[in-house]
C-alpha positions in Angstrom: 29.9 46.8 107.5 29.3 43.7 109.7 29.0 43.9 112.8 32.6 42.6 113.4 33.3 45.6 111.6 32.8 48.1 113.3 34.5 51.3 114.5 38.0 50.3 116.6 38.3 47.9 114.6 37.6 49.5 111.5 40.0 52.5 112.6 42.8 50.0 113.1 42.2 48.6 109.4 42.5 52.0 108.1 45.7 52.6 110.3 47.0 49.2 109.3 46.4 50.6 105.1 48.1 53.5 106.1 51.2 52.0 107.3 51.4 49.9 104.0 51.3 52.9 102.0 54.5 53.6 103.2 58.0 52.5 101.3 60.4 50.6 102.7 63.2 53.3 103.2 67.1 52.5 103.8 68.5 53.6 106.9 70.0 56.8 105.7 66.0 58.4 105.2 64.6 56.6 107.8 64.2 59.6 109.6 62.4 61.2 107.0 59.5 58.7 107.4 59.9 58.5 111.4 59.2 62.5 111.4 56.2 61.6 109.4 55.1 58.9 111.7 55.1 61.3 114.4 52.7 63.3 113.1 50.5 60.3 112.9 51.2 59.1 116.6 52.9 55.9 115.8 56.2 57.1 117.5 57.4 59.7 120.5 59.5 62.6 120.5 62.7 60.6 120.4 60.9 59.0 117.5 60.4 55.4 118.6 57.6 53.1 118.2 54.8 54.2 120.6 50.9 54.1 120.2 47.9 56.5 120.0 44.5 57.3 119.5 44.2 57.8 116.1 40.5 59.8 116.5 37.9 59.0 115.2 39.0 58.4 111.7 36.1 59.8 109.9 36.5 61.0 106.8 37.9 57.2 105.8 35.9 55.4 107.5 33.0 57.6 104.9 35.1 56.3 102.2 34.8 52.5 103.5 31.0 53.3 104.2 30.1 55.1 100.9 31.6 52.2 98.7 29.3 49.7 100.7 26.5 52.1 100.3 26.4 52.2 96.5 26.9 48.8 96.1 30.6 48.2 96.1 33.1 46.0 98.3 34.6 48.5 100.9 37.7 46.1 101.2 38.6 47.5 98.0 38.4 51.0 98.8 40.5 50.9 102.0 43.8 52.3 100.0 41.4 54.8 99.4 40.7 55.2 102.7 44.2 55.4 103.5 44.8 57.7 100.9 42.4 60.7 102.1 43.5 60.4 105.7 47.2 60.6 104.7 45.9 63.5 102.9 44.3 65.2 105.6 47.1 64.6 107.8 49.5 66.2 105.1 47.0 69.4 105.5 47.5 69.3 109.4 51.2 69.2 108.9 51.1 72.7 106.8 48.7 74.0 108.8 50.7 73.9 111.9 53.4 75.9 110.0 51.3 78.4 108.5 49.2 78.6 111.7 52.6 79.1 113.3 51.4 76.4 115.9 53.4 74.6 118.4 51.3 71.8 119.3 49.1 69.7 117.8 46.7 66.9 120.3 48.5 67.6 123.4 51.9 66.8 121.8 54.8 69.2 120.1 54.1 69.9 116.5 56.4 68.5 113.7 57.6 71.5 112.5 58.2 72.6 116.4 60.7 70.0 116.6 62.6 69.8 113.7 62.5 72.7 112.0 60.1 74.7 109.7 62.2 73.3 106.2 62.1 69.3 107.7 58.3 70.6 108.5 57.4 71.2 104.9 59.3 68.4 103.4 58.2 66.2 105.5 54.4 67.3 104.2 55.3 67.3 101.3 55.9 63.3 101.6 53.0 62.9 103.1 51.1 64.3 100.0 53.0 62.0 97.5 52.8 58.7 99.9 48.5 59.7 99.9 49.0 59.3 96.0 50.9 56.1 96.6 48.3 54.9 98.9 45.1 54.9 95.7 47.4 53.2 93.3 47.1 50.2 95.4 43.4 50.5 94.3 44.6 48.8 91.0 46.5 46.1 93.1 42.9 45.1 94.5 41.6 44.4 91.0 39.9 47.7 90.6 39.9 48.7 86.9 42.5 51.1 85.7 39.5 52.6 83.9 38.1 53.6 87.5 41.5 54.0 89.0 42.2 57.3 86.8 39.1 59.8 87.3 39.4 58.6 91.5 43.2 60.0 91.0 41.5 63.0 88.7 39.1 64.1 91.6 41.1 63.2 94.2 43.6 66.0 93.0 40.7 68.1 92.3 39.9 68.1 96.3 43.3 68.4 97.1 43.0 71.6 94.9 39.7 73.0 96.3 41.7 72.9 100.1 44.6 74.7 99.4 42.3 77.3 97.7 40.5 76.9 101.4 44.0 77.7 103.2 44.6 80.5 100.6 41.6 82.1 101.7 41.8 81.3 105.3 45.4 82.6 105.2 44.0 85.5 103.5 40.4 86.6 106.0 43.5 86.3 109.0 42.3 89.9 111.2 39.8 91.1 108.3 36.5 92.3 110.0 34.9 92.8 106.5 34.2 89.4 105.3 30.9 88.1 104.6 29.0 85.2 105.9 29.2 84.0 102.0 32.9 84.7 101.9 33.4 82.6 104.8 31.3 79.7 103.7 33.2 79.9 100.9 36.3 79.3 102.5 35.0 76.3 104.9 33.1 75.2 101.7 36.7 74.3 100.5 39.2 74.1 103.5 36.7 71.3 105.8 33.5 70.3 103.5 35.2 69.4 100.4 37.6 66.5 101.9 34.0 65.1 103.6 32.3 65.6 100.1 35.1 63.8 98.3 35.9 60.7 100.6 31.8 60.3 100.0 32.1 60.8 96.6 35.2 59.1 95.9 34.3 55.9 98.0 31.3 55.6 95.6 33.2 55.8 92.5 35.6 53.0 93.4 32.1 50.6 93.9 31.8 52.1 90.3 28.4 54.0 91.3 26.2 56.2 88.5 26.5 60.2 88.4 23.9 60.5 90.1 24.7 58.4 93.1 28.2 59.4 93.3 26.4 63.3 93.3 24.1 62.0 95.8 27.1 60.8 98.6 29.0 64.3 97.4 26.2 66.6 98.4 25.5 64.9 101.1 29.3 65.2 102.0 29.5 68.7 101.6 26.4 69.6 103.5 27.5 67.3 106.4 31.2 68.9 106.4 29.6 72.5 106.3 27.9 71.6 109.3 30.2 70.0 111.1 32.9 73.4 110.9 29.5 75.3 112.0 29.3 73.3 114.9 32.6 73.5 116.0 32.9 77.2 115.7 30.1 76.9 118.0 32.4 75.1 120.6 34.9 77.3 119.9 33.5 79.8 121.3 30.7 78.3 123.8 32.0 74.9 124.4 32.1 73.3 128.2 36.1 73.0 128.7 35.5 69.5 130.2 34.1 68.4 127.3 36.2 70.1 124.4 39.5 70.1 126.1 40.1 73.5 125.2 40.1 76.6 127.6 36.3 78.5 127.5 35.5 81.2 125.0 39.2 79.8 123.6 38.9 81.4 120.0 37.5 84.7 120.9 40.7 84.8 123.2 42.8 84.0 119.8 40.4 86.7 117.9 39.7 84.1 115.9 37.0 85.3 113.3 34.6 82.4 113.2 31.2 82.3 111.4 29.7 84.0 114.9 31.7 87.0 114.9 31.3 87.2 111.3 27.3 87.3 111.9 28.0 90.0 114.8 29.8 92.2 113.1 26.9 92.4 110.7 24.6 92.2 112.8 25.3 93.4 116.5 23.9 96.8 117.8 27.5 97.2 119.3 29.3 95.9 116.4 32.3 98.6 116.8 32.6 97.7 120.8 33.2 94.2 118.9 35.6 95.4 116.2 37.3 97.5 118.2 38.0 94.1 120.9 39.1 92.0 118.0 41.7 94.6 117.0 43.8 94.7 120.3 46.8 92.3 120.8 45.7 90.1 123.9 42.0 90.8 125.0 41.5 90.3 128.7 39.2 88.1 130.6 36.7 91.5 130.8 37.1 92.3 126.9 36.0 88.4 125.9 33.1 88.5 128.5 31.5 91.4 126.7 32.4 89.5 123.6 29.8 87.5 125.0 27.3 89.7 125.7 27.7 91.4 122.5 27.2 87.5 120.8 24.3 87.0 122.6 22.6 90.3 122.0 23.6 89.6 118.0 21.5 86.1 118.3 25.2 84.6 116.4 24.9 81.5 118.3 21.5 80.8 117.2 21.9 81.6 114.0 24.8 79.5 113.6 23.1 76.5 114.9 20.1 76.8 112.8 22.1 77.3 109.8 24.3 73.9 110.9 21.2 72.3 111.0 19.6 73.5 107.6 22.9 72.1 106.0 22.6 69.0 108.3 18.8 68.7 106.9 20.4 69.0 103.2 23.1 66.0 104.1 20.2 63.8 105.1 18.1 65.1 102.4 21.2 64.2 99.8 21.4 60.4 101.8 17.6 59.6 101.8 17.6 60.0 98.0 19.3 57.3 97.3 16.3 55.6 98.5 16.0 52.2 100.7 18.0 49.1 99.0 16.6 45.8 99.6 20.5 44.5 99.9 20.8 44.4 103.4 24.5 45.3 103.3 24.1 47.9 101.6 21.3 49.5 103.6 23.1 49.1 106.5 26.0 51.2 105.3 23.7 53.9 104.5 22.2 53.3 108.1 25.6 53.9 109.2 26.2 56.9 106.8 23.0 58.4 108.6 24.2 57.8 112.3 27.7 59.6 111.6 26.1 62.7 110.5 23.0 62.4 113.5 25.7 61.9 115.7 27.8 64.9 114.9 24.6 67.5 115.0 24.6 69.4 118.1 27.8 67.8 119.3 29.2 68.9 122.6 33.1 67.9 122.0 
């Protein structure tokens, strides 16, 4: 990217693609799209126009990136880009019901206000208009050729999450899952949308196998890392820099990749099994939650193996080698910086 480029305004760009992805809808289903735009933070509770932050937009700006970075223009892949956030979004929406949460980023959740069946339909929009959003590739000029195996993957990914939600619907309250079952789970639920907007933002530059492999390992290993991390904040993050309460998901008994170590590992593993399994632990039951952690070594092992996968992303990246194209190695400069940035992250 240039340097006029770069992030806010790049995130408006992406914002700006997915707001064209959406039809123009007659007043009678208006609504249905509103409820949708909601969820995204372009309108308030009483579903008028409003502005938000839209986050850090990172999976499609990776899609934008990877494109430049094996060659291609990334102005063609930003209905891609468009596409995989409007897919990720369309995950959040589900989640929120199946996770039975009321709100999402400070605000109510969709579901929460309008009901759990305008909750799923409205997802379930939200899925088709992501579709809508990659056919606009072949508006763009990019060959129909190239269009059809981006659609292929692109519902392979979609795929590989909701086998992720399957199994993280299906660990809820079991104490006998293994560190591989769980990586198996985050392996499709987080790292496999990271992995494919790599991937998939090198296939629209039309890259070779082995670079489009390349951007996907690196993409996997960086979004295996990255839910490592944050099951590290989740449980030992500073409040005033996550925004959540402290120790918040040992307080939700959430089993994370720590207590998963613990429970294997911990000399007082059954003090820990027996917290997890009452209703509402107290303040006292999460400090020796804690204690228990630390004695384990979970957090340290957690963080070394976020950074072994954190090694492989970079490992996956530097293969590609330097390009004497000085757009193109800056892309991949900028590829690097995302995933330095997001090792040992404190929010």
């Amino acid at each position: 990217m240039t340097q006029s480029e770069k992030q806010p305004d790049m995130r408006l760009r992406i914002q700006a693609a997915m707001r064209a992805a959406f039809p123009q809808a007659e007043d009678r289903v208006a609504r249905f799209y509103a409820m949708q735009e909601y969820h995204l933070g372009w309108r308030d509770e009483q579903l008028v126009a409003s502005e938000s932050d839209p986050g850090k937009l990172i999976r499609p700006q990776l899609v934008l990136l990877a494109c430049q970075a094996a060659g291609g223009d990334p102005a063609l892949a930003m209905p891609l880009a468009a596409g995989i956030q409007l897919l990720h979004d369309f995950t959040l929406i589900h989640d929120d019901i199946e996770d039975d949460s009321d709100m999402r980023r400070g605000r109510p959740t969709l579901w929460h206000l309008w009901g759990l069946a305008q909750g799923i339909n409205a997802g379930d929009g939200m899925f088709v208009i992501a579709h809508l959003a990659i056919h606009q590739l072949s508006d763009l000029g990019v060959p129909a050729e190239r269009v059809l195996p981006i659609l292929r993957r692109f519902d392979e990914v979609i795929l590989h999450v909701c086998e992720g939600q399957f199994l993280d619907i299906s660990f809820e309250g079991n104490l006998g899952i293994s560190t591989e079952d769980y990586l198996a789970m985050i392996g499709r639920k987080t790292a496999i949308l990271i992995d494919g907007s790599a991937a998939l933002g090198a296939m629209v530059a039309g890259a070779d196998a082995a670079t489009v492999a390349a951007l996907s390992t690196f993409g996997r290993s960086l979004g295996l890392a990255f839910q490592i991390e944050d099951d590290i904040l989740g449980i030992w993050g500073a409040p005033e820099l996550t925004g959540k309460p402290r120790a918040a998901d040992l307080y939700r008994r959430k089993v994370s990749l720590p207590i998963v170590h613990a429970l294997r590992h911990a000399a007082d593993a059954a003090t820990l099994a027996e917290i997890y399994q009452q209703p509402d632990p107290d303040d006292a039951a999460v400090e020796r939650v804690l204690a228990i952690l630390d004695q384990a070594g979970s957090r340290a092992y957690c963080a070394e193996l976020a950074a072994e996968h954190h090694h492989a992303a970079l490992a996956a990246l530097e293969s590609l080698g330097r390009s004497e194209v000085a757009a193109v190695q800056a892309a991949r400069d900028q590829i690097r910086a995302i995933a330095e940035s997001l090792l040992g992250r404190q929010a």
